[in-house]
mmCIF file of the N, C-alpha and C atoms, coordinates in Angstrom:
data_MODEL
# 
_entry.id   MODEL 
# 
loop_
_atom_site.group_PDB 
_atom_site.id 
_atom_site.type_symbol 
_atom_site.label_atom_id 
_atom_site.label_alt_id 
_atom_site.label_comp_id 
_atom_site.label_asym_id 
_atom_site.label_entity_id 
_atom_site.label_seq_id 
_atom_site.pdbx_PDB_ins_code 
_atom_site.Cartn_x 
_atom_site.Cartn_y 
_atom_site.Cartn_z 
_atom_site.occupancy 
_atom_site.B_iso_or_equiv 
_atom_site.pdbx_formal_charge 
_atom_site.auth_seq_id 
_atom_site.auth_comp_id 
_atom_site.auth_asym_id 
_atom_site.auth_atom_id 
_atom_site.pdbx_PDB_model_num 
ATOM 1   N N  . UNK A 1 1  ? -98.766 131.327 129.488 1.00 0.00 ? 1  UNK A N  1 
ATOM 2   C CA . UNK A 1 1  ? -97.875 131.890 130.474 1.00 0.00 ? 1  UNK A CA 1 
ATOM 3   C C  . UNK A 1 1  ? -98.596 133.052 131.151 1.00 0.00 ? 1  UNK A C  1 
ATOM 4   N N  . UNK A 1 2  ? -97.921 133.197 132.333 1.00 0.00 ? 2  UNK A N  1 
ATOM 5   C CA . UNK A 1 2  ? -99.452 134.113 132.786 1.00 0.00 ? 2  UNK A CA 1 
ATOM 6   C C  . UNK A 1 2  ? -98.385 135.607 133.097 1.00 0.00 ? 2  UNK A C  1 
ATOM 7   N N  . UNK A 1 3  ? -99.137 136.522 133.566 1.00 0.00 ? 3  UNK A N  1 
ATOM 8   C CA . UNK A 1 3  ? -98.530 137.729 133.374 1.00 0.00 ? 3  UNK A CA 1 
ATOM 9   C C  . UNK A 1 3  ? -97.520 137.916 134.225 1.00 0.00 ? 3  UNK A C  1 
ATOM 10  N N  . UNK A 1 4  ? -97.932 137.321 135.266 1.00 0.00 ? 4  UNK A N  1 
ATOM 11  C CA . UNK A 1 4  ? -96.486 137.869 136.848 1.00 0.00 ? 4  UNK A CA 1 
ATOM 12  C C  . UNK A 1 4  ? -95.516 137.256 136.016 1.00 0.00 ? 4  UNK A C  1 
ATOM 13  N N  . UNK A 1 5  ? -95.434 135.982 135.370 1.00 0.00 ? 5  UNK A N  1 
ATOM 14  C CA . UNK A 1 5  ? -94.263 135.065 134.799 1.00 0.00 ? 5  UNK A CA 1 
ATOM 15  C C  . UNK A 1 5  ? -93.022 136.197 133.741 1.00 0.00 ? 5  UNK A C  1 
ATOM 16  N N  . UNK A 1 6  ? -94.024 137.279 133.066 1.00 0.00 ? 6  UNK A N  1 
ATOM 17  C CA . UNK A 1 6  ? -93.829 137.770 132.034 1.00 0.00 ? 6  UNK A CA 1 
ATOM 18  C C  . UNK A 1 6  ? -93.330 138.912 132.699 1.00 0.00 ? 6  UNK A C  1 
ATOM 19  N N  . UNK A 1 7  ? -94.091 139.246 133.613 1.00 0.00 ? 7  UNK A N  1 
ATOM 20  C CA . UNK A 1 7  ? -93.279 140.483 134.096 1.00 0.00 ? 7  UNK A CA 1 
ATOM 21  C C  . UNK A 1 7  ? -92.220 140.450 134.892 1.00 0.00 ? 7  UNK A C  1 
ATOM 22  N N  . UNK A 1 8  ? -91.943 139.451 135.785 1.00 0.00 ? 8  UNK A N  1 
ATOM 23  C CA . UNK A 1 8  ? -90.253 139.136 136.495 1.00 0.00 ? 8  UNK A CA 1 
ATOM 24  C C  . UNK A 1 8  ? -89.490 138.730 135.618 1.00 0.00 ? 8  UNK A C  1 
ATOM 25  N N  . UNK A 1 9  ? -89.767 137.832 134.373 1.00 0.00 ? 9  UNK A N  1 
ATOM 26  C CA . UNK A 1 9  ? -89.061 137.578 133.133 1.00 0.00 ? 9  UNK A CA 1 
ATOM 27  C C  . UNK A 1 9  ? -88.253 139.138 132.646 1.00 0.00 ? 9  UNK A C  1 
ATOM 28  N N  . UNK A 1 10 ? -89.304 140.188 132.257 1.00 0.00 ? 10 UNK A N  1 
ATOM 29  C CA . UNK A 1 10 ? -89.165 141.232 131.849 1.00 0.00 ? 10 UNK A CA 1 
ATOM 30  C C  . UNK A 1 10 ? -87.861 142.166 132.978 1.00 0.00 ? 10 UNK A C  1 
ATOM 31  N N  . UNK A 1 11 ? -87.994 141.988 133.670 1.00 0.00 ? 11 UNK A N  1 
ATOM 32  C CA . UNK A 1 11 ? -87.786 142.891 135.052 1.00 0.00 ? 11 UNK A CA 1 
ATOM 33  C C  . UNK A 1 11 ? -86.362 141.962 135.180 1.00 0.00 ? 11 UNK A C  1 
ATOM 34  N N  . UNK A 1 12 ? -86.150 140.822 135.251 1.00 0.00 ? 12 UNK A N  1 
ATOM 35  C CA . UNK A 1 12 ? -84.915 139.479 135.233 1.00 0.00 ? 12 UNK A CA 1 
ATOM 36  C C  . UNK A 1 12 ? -84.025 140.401 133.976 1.00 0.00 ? 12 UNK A C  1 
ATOM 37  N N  . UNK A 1 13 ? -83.914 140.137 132.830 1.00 0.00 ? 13 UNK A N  1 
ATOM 38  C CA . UNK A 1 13 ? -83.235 140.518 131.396 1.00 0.00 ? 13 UNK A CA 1 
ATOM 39  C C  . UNK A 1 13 ? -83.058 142.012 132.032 1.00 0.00 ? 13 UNK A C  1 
ATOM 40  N N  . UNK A 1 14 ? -84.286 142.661 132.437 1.00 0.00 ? 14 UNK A N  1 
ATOM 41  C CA . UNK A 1 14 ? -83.797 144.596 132.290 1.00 0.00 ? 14 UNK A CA 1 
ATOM 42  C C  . UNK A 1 14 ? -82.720 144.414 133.520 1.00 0.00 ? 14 UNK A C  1 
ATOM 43  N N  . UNK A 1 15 ? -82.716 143.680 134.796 1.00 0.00 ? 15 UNK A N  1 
ATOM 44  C CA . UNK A 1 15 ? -81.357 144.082 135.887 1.00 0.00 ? 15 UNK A CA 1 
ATOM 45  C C  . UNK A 1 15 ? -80.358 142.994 135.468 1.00 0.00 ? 15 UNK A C  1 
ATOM 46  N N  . UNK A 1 16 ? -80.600 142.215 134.419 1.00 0.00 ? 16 UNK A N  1 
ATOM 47  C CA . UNK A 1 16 ? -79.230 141.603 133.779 1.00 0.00 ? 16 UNK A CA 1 
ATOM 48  C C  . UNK A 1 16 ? -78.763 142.548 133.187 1.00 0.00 ? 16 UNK A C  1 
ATOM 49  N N  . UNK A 1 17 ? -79.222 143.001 131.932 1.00 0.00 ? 17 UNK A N  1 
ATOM 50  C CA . UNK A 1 17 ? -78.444 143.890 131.393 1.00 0.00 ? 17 UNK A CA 1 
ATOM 51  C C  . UNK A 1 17 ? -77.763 145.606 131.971 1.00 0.00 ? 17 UNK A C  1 
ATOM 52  N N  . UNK A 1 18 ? -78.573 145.852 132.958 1.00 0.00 ? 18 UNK A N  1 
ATOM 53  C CA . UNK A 1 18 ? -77.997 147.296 133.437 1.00 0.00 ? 18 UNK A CA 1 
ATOM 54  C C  . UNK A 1 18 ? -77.143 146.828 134.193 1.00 0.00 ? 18 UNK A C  1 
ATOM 55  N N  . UNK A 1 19 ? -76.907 145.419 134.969 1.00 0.00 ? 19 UNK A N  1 
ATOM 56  C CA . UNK A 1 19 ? -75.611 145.046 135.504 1.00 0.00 ? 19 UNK A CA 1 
ATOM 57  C C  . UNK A 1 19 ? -74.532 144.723 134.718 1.00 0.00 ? 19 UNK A C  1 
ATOM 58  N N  . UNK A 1 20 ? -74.498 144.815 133.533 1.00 0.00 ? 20 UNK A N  1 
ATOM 59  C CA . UNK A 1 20 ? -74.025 144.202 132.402 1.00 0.00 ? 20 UNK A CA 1 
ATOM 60  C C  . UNK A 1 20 ? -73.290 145.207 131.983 1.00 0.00 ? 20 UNK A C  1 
ATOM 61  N N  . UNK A 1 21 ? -74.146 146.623 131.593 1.00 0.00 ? 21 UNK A N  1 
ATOM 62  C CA . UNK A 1 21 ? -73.885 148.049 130.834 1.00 0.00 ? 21 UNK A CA 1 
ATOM 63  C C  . UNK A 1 21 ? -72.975 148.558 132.382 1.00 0.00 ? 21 UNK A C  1 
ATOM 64  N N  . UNK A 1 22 ? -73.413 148.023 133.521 1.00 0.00 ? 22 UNK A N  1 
ATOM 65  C CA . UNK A 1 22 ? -72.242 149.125 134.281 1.00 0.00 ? 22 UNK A CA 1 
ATOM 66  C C  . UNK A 1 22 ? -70.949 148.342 134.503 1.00 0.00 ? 22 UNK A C  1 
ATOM 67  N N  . UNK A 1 23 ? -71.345 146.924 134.491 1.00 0.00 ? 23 UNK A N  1 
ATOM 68  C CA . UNK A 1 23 ? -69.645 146.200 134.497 1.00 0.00 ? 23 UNK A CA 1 
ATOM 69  C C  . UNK A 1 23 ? -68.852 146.463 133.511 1.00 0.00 ? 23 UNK A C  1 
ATOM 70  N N  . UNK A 1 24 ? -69.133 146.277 131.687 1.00 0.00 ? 24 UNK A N  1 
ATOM 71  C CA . UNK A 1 24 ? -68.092 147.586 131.582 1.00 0.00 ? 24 UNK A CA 1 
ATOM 72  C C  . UNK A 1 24 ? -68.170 148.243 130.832 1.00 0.00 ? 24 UNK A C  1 
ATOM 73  N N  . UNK A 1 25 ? -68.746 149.033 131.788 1.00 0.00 ? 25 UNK A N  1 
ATOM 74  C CA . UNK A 1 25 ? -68.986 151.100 131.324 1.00 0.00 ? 25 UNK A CA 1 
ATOM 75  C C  . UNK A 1 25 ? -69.920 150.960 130.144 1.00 0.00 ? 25 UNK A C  1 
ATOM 76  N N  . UNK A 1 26 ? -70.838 150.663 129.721 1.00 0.00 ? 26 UNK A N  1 
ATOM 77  C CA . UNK A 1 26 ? -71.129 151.028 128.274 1.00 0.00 ? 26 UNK A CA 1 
ATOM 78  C C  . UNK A 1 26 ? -71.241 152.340 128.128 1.00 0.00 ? 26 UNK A C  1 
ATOM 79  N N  . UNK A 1 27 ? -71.929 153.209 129.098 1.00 0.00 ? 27 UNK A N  1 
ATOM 80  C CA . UNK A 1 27 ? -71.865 154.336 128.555 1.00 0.00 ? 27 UNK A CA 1 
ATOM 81  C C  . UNK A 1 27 ? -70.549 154.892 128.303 1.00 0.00 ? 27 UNK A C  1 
ATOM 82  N N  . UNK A 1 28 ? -69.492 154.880 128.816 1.00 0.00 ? 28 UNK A N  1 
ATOM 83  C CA . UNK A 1 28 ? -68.035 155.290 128.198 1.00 0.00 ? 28 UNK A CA 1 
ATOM 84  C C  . UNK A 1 28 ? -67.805 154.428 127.167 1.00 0.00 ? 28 UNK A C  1 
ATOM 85  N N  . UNK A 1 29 ? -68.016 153.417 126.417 1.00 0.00 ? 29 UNK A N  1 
ATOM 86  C CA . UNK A 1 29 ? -67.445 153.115 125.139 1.00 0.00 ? 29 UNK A CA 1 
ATOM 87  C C  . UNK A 1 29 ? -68.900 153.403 124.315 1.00 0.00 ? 29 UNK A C  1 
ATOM 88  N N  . UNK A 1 30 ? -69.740 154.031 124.453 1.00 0.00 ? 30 UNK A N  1 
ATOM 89  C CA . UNK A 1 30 ? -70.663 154.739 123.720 1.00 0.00 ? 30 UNK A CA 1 
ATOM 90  C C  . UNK A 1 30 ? -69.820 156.087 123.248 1.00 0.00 ? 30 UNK A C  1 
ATOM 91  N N  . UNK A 1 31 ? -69.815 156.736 124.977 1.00 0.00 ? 31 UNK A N  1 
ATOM 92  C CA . UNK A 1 31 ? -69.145 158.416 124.701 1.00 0.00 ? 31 UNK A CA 1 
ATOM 93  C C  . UNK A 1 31 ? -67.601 158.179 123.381 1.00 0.00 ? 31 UNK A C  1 
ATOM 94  N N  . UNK A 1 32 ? -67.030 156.688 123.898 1.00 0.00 ? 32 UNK A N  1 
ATOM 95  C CA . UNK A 1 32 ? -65.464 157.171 123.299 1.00 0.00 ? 32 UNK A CA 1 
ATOM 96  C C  . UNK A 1 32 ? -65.769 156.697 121.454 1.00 0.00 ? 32 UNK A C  1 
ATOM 97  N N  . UNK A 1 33 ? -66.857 155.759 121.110 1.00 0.00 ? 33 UNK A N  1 
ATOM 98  C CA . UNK A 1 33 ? -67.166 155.661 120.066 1.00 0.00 ? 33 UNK A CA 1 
ATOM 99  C C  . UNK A 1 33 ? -68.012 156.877 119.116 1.00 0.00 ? 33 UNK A C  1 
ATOM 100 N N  . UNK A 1 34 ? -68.070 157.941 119.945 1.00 0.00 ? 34 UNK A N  1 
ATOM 101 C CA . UNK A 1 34 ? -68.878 159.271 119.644 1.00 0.00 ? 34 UNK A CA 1 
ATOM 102 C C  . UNK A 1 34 ? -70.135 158.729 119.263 1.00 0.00 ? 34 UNK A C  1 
ATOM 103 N N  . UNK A 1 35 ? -70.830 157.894 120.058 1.00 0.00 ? 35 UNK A N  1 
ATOM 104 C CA . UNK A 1 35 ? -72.254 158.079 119.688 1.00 0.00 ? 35 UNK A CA 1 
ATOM 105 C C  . UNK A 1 35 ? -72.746 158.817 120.807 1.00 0.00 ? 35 UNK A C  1 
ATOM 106 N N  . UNK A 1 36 ? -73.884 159.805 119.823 1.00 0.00 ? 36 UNK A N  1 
ATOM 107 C CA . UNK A 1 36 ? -74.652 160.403 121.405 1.00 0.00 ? 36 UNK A CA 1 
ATOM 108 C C  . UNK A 1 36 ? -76.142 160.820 120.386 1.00 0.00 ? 36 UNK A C  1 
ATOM 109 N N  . UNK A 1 37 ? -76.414 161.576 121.218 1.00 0.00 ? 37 UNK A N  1 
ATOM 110 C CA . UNK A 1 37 ? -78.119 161.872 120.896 1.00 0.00 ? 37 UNK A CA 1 
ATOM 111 C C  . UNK A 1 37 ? -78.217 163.434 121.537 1.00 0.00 ? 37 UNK A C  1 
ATOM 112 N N  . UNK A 1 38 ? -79.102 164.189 120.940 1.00 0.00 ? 38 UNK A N  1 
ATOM 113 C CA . UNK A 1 38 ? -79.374 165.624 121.561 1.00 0.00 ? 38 UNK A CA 1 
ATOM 114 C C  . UNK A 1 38 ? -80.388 165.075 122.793 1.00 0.00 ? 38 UNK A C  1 
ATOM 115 N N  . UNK A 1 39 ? -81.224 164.404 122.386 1.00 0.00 ? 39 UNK A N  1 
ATOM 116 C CA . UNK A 1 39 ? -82.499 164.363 123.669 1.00 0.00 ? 39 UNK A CA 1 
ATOM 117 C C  . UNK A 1 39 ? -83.592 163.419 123.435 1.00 0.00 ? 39 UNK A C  1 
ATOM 118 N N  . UNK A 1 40 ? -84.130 162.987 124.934 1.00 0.00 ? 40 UNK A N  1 
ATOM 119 C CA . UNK A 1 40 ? -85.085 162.255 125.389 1.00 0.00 ? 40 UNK A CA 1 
ATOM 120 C C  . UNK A 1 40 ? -84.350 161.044 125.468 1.00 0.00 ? 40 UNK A C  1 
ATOM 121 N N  . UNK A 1 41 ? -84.664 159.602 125.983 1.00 0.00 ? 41 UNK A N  1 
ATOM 122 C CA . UNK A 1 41 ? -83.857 158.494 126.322 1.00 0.00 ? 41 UNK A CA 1 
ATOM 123 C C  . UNK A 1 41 ? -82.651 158.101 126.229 1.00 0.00 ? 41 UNK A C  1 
ATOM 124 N N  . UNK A 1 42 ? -82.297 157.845 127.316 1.00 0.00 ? 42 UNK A N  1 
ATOM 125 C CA . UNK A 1 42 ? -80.847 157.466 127.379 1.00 0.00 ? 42 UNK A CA 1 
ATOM 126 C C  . UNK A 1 42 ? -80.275 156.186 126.115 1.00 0.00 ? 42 UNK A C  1 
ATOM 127 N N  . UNK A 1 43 ? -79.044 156.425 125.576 1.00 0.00 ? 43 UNK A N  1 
ATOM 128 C CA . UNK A 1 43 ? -78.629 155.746 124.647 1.00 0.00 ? 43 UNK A CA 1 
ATOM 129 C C  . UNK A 1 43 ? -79.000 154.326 125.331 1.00 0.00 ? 43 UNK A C  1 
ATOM 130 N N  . UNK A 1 44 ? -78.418 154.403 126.459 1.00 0.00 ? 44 UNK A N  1 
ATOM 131 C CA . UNK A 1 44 ? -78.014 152.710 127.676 1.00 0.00 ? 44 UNK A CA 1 
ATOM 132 C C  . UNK A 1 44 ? -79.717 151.965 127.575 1.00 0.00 ? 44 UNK A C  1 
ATOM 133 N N  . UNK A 1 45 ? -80.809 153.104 127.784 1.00 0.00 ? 45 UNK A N  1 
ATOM 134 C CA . UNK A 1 45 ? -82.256 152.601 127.937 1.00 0.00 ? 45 UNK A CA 1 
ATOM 135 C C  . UNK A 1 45 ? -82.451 152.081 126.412 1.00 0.00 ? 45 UNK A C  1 
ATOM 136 N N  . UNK A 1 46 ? -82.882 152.738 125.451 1.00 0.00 ? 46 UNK A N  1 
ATOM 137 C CA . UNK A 1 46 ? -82.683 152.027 124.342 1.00 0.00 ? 46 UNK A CA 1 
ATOM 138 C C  . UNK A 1 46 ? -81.979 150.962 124.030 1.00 0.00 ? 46 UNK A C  1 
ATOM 139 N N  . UNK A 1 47 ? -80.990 150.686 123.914 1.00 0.00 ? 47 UNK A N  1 
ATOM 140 C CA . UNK A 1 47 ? -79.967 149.358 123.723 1.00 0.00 ? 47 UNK A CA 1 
ATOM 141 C C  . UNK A 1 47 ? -81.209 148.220 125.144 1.00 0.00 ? 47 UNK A C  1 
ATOM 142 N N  . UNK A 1 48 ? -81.487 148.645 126.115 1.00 0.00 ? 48 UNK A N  1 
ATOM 143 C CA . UNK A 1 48 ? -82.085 147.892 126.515 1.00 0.00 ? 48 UNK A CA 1 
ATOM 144 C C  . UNK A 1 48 ? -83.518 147.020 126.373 1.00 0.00 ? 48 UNK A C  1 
# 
């Protein structure tokens, strides 16, 4: 498989899922489940 394949593959899944996390809200049923983090990457980027 050659690399462009791998990288629109890659790039396909990452704007599925951030369309995914804003249809519904993940970050508000993160906040209302009290998960959080002091710092560096977003909870939403991780899960991704």
């Amino acid at each position: 498989m050659s690399m462009t394949i791998l990288q629109h593959s890659n790039t396909s899944v990452h704007h599925s899922f951030h369309k995914f996390s804003k249809l519904v809200h993940l970050s508000d049923i993160l906040r209302s489940a009290n998960i959080s983090k002091t710092k560096g990457v977003r909870v939403t980027v991780l899960l991704e």
